[in-house]
Backbone and ligand atoms as CSV (ligand in chain L), in Angstrom:
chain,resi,resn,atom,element,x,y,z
A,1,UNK,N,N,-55.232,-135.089,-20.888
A,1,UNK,CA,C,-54.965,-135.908,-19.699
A,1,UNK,C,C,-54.583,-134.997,-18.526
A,2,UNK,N,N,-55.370,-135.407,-17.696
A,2,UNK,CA,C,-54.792,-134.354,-16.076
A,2,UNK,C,C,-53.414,-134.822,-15.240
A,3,UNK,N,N,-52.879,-134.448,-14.448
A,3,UNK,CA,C,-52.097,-134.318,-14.135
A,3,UNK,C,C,-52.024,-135.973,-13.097
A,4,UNK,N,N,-52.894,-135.479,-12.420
A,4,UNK,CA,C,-53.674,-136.877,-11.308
A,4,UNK,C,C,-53.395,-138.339,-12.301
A,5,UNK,N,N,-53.876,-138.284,-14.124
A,5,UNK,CA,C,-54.128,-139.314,-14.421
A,5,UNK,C,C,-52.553,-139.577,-15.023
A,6,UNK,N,N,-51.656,-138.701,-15.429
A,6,UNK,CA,C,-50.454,-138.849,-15.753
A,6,UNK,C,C,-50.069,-139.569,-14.805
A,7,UNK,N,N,-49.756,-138.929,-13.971
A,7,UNK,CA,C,-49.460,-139.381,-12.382
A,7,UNK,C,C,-49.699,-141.004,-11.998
A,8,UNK,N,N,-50.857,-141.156,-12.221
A,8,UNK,CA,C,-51.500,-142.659,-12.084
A,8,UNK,C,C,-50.847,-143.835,-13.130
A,9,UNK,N,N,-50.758,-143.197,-14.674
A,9,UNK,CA,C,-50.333,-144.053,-15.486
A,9,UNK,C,C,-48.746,-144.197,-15.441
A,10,UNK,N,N,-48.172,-143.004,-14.604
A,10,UNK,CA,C,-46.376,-143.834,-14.552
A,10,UNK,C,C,-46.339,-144.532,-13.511
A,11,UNK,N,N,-47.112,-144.075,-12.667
A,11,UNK,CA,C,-47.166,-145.144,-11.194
A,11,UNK,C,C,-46.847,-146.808,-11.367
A,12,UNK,N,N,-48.374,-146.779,-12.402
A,12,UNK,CA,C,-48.519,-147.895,-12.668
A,12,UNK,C,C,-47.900,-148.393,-13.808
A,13,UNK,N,N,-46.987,-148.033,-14.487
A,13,UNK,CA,C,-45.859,-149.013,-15.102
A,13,UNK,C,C,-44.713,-148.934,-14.408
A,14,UNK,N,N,-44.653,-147.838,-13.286
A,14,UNK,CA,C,-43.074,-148.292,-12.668
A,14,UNK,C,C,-43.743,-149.712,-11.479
A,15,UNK,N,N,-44.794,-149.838,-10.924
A,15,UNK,CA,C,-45.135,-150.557,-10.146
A,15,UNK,C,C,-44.993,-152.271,-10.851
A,16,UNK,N,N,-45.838,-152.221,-11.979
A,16,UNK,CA,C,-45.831,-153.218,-12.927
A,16,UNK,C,C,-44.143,-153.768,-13.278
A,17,UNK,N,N,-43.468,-152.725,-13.673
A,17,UNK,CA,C,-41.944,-153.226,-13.721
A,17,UNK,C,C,-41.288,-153.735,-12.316
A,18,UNK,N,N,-41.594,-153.169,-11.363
A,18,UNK,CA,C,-40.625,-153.249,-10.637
A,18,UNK,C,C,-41.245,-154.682,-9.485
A,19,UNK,N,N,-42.888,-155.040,-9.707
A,19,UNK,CA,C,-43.210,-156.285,-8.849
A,19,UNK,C,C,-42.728,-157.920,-10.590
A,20,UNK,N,N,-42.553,-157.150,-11.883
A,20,UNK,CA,C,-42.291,-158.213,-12.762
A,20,UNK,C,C,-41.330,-157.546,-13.621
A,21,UNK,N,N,-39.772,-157.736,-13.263
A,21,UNK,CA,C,-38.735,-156.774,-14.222
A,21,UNK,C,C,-38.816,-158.153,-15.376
A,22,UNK,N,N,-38.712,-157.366,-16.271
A,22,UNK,CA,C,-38.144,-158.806,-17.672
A,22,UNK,C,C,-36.855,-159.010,-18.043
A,23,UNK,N,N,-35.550,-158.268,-17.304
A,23,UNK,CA,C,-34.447,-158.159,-17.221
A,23,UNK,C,C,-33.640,-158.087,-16.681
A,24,UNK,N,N,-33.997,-158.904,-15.341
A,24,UNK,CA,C,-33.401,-158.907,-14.077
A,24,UNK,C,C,-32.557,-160.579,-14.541
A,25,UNK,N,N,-31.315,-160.785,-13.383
A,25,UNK,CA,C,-30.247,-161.388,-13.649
A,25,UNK,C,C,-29.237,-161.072,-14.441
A,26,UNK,N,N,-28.071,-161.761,-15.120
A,26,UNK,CA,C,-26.633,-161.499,-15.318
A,26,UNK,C,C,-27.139,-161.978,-16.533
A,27,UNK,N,N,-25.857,-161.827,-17.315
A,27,UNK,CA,C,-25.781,-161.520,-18.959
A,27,UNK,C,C,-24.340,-162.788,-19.210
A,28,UNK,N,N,-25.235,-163.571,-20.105
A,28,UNK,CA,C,-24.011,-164.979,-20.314
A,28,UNK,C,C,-23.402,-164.935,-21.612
A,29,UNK,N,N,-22.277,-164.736,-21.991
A,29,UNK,CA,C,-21.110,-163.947,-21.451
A,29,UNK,C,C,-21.154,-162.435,-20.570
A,30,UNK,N,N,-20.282,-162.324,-19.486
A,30,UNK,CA,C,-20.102,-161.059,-19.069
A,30,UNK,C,C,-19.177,-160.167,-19.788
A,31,UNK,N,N,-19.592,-159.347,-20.231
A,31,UNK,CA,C,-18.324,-158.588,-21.273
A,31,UNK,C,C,-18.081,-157.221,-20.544
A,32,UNK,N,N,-19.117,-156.704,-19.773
A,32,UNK,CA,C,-18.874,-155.445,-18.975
A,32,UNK,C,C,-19.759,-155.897,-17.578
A,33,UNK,N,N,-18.981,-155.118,-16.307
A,33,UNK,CA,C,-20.103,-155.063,-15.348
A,33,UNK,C,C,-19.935,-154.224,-14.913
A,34,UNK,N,N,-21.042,-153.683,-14.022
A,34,UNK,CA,C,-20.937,-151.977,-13.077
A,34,UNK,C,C,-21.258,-152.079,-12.096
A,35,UNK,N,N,-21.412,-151.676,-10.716
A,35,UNK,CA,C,-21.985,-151.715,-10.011
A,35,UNK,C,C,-22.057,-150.392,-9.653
A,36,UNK,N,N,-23.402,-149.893,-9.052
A,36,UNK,CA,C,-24.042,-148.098,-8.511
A,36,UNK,C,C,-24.474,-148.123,-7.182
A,37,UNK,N,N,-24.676,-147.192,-6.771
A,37,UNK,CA,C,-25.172,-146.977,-5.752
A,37,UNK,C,C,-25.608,-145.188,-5.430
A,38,UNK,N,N,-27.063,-145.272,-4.896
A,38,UNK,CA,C,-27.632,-143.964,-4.656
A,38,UNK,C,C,-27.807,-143.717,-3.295
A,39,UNK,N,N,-26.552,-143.152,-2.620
A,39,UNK,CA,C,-26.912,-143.242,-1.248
A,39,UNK,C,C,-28.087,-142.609,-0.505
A,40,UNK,N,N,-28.455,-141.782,-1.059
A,40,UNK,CA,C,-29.769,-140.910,-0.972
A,40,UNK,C,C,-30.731,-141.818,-0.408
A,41,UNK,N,N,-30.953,-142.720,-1.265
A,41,UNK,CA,C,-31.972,-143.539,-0.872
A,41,UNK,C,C,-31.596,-144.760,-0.695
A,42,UNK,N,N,-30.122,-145.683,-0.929
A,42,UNK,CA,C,-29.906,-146.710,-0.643
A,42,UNK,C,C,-30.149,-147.836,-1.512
A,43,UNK,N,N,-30.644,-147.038,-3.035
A,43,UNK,CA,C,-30.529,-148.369,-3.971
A,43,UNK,C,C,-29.463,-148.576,-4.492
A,44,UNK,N,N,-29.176,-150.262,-4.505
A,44,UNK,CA,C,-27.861,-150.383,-5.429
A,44,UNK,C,C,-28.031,-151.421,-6.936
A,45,UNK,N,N,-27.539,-151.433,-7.748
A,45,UNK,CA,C,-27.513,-151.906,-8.879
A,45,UNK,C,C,-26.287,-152.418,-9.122
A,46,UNK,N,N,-26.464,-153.597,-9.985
A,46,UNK,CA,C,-25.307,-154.370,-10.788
A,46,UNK,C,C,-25.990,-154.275,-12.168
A,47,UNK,N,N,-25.105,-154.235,-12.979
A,47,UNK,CA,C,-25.662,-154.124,-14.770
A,47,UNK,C,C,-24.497,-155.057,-15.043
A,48,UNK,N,N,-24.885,-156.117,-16.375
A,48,UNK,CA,C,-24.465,-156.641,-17.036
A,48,UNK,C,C,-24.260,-156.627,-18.511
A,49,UNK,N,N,-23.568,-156.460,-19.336
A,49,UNK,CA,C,-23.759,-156.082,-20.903
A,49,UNK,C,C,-22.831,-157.429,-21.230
A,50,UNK,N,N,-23.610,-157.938,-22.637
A,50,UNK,CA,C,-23.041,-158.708,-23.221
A,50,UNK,C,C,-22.698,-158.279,-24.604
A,51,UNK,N,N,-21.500,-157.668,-25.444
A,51,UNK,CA,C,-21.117,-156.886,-26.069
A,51,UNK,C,C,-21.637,-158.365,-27.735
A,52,UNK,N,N,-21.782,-157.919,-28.810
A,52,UNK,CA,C,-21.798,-158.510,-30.047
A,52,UNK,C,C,-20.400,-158.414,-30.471
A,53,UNK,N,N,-20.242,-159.129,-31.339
A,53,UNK,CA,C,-18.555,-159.521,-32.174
A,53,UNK,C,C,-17.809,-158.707,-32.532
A,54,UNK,N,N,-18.697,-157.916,-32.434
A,54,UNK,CA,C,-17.595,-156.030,-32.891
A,54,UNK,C,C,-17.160,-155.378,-31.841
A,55,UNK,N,N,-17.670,-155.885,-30.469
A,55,UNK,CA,C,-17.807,-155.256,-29.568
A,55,UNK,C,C,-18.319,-153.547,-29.186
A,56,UNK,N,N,-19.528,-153.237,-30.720
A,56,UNK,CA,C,-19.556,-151.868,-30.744
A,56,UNK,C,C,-21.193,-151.613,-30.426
A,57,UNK,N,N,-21.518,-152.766,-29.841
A,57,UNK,CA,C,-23.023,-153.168,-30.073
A,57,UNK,C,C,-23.641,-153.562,-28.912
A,58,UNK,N,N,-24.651,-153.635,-28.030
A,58,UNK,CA,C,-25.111,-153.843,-26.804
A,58,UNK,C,C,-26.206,-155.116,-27.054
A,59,UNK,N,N,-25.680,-156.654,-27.302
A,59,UNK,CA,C,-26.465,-157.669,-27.677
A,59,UNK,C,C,-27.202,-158.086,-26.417
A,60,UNK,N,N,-27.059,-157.581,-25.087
A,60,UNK,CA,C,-27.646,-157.949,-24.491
A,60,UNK,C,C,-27.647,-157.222,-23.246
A,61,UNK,N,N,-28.325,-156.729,-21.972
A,61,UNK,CA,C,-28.206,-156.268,-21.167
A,61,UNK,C,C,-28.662,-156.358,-19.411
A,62,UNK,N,N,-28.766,-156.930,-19.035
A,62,UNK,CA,C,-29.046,-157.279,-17.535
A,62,UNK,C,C,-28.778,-156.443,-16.269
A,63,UNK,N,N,-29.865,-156.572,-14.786
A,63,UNK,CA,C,-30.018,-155.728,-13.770
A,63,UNK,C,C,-29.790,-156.917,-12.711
A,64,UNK,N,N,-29.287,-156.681,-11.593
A,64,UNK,CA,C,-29.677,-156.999,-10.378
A,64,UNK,C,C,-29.524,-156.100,-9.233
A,65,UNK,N,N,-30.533,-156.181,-8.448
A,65,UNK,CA,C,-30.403,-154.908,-7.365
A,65,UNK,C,C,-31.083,-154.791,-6.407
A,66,UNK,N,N,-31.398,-154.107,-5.477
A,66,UNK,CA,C,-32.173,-154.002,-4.313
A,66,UNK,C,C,-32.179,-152.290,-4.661
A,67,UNK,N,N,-33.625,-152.196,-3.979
A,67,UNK,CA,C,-33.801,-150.774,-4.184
A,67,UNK,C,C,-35.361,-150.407,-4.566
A,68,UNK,N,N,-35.705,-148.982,-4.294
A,68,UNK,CA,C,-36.879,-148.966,-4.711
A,68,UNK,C,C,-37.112,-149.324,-5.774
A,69,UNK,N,N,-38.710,-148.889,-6.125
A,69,UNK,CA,C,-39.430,-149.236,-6.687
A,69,UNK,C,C,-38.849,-148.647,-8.453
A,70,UNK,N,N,-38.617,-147.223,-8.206
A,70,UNK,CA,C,-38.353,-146.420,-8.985
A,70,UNK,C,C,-37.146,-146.783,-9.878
A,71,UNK,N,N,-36.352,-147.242,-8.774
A,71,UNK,CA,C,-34.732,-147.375,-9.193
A,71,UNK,C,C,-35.124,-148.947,-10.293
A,72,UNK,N,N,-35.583,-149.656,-9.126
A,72,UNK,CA,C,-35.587,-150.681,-9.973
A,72,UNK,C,C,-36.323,-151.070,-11.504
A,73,UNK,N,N,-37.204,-150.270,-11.549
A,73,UNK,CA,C,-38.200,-149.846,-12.658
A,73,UNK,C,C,-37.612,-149.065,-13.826
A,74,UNK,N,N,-36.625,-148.303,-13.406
A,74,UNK,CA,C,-36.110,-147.527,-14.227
A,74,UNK,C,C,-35.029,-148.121,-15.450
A,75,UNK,N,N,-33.984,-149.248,-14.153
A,75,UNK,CA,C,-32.992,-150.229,-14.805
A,75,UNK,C,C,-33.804,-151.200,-15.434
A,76,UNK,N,N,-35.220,-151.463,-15.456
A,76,UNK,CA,C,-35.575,-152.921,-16.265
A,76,UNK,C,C,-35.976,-152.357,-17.560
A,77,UNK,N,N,-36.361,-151.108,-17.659
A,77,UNK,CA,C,-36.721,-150.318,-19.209
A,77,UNK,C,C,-35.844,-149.953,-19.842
A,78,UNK,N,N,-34.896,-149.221,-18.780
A,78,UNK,CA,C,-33.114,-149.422,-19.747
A,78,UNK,C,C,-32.727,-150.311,-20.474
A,79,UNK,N,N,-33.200,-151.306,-19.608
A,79,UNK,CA,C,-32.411,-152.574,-20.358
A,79,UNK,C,C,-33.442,-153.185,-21.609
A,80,UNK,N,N,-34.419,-152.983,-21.648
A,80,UNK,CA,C,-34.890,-153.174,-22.648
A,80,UNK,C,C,-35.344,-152.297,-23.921
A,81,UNK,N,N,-34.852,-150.661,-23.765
A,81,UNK,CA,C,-34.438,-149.757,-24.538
A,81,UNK,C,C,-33.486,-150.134,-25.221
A,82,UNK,N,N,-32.012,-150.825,-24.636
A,82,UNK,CA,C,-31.201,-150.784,-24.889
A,82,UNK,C,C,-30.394,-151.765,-25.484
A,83,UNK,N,N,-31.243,-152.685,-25.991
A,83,UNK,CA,C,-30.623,-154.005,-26.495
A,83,UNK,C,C,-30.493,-153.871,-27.812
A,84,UNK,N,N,-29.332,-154.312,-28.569
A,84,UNK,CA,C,-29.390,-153.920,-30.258
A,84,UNK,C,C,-28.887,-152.698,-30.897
A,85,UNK,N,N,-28.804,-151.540,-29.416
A,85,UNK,CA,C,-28.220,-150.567,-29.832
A,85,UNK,C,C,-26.566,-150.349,-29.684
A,86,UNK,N,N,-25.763,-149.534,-30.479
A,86,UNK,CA,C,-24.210,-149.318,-30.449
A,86,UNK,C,C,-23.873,-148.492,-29.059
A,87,UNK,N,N,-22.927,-148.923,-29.178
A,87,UNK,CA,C,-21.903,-147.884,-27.186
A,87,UNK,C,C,-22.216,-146.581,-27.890
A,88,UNK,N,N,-22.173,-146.087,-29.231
A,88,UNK,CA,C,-22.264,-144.489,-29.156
A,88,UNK,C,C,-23.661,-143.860,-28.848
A,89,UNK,N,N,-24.975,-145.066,-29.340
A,89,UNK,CA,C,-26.300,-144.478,-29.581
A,89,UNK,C,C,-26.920,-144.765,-27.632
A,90,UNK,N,N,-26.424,-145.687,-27.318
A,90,UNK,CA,C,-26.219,-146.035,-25.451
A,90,UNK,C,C,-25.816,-144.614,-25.319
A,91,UNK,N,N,-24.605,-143.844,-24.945
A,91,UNK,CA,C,-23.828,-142.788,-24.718
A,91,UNK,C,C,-24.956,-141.968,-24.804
A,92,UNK,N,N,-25.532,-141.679,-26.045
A,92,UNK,CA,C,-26.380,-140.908,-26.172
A,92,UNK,C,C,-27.741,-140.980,-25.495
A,93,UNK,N,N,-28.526,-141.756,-25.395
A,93,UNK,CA,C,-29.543,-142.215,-24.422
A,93,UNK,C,C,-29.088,-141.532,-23.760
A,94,UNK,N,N,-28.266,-141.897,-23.106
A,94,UNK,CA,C,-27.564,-141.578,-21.653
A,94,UNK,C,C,-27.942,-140.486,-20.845
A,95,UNK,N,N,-27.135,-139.548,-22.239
A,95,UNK,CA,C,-27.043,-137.739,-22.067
A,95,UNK,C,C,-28.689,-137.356,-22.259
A,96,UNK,N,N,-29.676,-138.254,-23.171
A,96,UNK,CA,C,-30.762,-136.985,-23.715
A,96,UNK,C,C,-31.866,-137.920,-22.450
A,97,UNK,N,N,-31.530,-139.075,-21.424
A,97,UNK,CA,C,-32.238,-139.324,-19.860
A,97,UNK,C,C,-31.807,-138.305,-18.980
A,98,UNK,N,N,-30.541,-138.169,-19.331
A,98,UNK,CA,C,-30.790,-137.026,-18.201
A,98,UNK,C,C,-31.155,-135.146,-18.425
A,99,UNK,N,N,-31.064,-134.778,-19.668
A,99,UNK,CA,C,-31.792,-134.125,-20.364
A,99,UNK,C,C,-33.232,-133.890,-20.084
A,100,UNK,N,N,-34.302,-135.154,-20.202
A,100,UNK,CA,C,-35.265,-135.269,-19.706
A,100,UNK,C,C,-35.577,-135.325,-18.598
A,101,UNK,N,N,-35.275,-135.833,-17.868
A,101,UNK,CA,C,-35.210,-135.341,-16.189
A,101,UNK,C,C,-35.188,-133.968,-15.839
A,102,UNK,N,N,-34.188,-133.267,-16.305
A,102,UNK,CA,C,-34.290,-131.566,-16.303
A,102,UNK,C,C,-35.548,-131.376,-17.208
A,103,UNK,N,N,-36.298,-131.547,-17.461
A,103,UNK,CA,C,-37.406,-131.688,-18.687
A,103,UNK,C,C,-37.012,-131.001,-19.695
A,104,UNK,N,N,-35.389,-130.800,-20.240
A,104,UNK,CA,C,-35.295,-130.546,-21.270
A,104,UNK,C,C,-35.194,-131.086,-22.922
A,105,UNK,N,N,-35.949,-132.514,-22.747
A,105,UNK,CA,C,-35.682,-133.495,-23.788
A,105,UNK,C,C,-36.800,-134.684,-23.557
A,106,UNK,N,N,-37.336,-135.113,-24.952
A,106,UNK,CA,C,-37.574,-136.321,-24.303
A,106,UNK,C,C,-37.375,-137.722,-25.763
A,107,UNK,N,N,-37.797,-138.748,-25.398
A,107,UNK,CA,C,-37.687,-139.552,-25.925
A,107,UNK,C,C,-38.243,-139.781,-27.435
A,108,UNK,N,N,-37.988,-140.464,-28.811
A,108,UNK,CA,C,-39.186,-140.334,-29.715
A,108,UNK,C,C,-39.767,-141.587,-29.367
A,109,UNK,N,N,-40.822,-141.808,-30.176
A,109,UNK,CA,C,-42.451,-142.336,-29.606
A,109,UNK,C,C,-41.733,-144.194,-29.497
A,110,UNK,N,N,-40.754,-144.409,-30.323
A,110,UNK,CA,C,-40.812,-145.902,-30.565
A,110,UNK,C,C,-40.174,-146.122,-28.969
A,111,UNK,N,N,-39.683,-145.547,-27.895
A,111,UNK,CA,C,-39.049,-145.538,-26.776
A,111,UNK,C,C,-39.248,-144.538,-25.999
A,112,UNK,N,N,-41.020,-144.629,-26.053
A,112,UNK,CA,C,-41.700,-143.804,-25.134
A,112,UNK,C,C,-41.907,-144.452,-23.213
A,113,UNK,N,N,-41.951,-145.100,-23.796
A,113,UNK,CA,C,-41.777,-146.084,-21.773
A,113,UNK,C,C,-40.927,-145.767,-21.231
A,114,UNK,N,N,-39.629,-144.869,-21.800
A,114,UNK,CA,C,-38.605,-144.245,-21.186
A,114,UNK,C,C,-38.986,-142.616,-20.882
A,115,UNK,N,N,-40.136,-142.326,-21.674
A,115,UNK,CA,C,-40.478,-141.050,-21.406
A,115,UNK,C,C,-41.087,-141.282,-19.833
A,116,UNK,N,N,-41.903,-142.415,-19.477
A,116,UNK,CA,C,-42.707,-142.733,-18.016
A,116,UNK,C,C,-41.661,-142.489,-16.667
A,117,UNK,N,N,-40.639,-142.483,-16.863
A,117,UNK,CA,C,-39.614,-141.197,-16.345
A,117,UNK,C,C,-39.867,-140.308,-15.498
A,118,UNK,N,N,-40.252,-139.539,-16.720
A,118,UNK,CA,C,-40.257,-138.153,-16.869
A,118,UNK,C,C,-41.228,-137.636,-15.604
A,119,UNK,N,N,-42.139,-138.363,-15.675
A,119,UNK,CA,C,-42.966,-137.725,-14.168
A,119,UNK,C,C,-42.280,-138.430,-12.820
A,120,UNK,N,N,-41.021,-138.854,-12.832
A,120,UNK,CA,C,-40.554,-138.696,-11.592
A,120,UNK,C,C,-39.825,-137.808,-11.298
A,121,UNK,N,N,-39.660,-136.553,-12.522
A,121,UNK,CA,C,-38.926,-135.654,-12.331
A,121,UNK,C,C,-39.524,-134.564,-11.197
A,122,UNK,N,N,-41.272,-134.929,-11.013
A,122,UNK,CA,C,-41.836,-134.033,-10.667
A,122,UNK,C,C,-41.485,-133.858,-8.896
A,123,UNK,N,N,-40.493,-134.813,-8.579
A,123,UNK,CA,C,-40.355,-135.166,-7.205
A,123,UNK,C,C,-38.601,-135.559,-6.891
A,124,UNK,N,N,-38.209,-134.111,-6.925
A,124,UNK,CA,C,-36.887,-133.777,-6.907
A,124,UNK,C,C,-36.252,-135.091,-6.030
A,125,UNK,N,N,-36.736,-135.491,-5.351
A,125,UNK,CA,C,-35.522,-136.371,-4.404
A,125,UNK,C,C,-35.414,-137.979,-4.886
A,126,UNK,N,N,-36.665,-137.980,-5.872
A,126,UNK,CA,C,-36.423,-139.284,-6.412
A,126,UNK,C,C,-35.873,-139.362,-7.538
A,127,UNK,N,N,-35.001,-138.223,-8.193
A,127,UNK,CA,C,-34.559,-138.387,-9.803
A,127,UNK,C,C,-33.142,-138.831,-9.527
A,128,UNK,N,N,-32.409,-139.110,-8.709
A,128,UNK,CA,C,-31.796,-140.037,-8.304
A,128,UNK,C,C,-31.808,-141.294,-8.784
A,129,UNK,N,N,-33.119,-141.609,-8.295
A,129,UNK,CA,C,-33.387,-143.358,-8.018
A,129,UNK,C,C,-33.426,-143.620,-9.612
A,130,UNK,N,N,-33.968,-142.947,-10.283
A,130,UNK,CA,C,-34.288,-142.962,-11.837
A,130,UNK,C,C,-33.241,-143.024,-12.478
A,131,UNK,N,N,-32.086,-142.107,-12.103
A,131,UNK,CA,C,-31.035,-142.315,-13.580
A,131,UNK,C,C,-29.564,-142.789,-12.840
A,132,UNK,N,N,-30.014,-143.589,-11.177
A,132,UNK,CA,C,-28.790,-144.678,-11.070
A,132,UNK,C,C,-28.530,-145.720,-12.104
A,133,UNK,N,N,-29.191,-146.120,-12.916
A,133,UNK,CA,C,-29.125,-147.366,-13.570
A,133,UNK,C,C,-28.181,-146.660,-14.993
A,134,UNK,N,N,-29.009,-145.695,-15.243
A,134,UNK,CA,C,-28.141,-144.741,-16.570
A,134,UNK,C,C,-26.710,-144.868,-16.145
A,135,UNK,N,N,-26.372,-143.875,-14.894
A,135,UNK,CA,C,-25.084,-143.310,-14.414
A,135,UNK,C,C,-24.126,-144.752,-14.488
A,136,UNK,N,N,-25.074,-145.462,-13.970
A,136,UNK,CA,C,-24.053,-146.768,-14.032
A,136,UNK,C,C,-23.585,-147.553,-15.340
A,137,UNK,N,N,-24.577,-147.501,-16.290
A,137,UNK,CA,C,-24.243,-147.676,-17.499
A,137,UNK,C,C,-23.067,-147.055,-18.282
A,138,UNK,N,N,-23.408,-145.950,-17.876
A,138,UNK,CA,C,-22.225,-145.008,-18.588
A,138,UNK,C,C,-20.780,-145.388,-18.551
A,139,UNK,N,N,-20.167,-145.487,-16.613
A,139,UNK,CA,C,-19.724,-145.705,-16.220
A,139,UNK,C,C,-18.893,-147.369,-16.718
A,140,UNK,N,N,-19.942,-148.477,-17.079
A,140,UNK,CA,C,-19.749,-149.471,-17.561
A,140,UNK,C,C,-19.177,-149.138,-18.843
A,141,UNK,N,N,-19.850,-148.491,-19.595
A,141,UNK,CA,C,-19.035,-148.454,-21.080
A,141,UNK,C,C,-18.323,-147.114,-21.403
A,142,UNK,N,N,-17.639,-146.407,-20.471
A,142,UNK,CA,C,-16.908,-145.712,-20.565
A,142,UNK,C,C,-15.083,-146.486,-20.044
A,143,UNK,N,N,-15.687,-147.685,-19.402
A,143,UNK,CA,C,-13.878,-148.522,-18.885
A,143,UNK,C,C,-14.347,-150.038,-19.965
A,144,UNK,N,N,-13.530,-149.651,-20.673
A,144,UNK,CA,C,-13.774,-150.631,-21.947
A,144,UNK,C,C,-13.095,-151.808,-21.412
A,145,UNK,N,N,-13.522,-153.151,-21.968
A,145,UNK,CA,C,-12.485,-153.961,-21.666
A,145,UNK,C,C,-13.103,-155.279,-20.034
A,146,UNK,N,N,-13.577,-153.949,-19.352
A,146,UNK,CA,C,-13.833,-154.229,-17.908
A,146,UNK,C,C,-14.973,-155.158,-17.850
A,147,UNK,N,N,-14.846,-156.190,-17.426
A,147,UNK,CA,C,-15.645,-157.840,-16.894
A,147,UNK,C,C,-15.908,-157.796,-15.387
A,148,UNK,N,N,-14.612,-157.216,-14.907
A,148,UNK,CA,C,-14.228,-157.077,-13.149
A,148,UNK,C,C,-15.282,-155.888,-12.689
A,149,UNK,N,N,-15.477,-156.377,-11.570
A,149,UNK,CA,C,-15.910,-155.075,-10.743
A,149,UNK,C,C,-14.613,-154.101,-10.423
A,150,UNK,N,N,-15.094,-152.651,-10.356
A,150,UNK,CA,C,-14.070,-151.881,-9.789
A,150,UNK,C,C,-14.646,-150.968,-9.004
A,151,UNK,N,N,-15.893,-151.300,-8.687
A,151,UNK,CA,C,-16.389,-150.746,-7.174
A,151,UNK,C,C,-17.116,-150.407,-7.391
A,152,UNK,N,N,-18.077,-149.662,-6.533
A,152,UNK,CA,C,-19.604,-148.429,-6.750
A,152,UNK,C,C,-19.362,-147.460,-7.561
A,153,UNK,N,N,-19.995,-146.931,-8.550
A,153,UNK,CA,C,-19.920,-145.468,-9.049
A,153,UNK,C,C,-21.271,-145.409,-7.882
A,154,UNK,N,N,-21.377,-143.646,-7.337
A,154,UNK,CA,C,-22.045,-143.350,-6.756
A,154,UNK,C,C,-22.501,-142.014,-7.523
A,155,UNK,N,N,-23.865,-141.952,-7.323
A,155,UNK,CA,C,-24.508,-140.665,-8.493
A,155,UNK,C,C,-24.917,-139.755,-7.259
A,156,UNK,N,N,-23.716,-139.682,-6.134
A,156,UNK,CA,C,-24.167,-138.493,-5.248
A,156,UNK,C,C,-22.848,-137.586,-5.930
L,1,ZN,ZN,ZN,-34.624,-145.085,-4.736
């Protein structure tokens, strides 16, 4: 595959996500929320997690936001990477997205649509827009407990 056609095929699933996200709106119960912001470019995000009975588990996950294309494309595959999985194997995502971005990592094949990423790494000013939705995640399940907003994390 050439470079041109790589190029073409992330285009066109961040385009595809971001004119039809499948995970946009709030999460009923709210058990965590975040809100981000990339001033760089001015996208902002809200994430919603709805925690399972153990609370060790990510039963559900939700976006709302304004923002490019990228940003927004990026948070609707998160969220559907990320459903079913535990706060530690989330955590981890976390670290080996932004791993990949430095192109030092990438995804295995069953959560390859998270690899479609990876070629926005090729355009330093947009890897931003890509792992606001991560940064904010993190941020969400690193203040346990938290339902409330407690402001922007900002990934400048
Ligand atoms: Zn952006």
């Amino acid at each position: 595959m050439t470079l041109g056609n790589l190029r073409d095929l992330y285009q066109q699933v961040i385009l595809e996500r971001y004119k039809k996200p499948r995970h946009r709106g709030k999460t009923d119960p709210v058990h965590r929320l975040q809100k981000g912001h990339n001033p760089s470019c001015g996208d902002t995000i809200e994430l919603t997690l709805q925690l399972d009975e153990t609370h060790n588990t990510i039963a559900d996950i939700k976006f709302e936001g304004e923002g490019c294309a990228i940003a927004m494309a990026s948070a609707d595959l998160m969220a559907e990477a990320l459903r079913g999985k535990s706060i530690d194997e989330a955590l981890e995502m976390v670290h080996r997205f932004q791993s990949m971005m430095k192109g030092e990592a990438e995804f295995p094949t069953e959560l390859r649509k998270l690899n479609v990423m990876q070629g926005v790494s090729q355009f330093p000013v947009r890897i931003k827009c890509a792992t606001l939705t991560w940064h904010t995640l993190k941020a969400a399940l690193e203040l346990p407990g938290s339902s409330q907003p407690t402001g922007f994390v900002s990934n400048e």
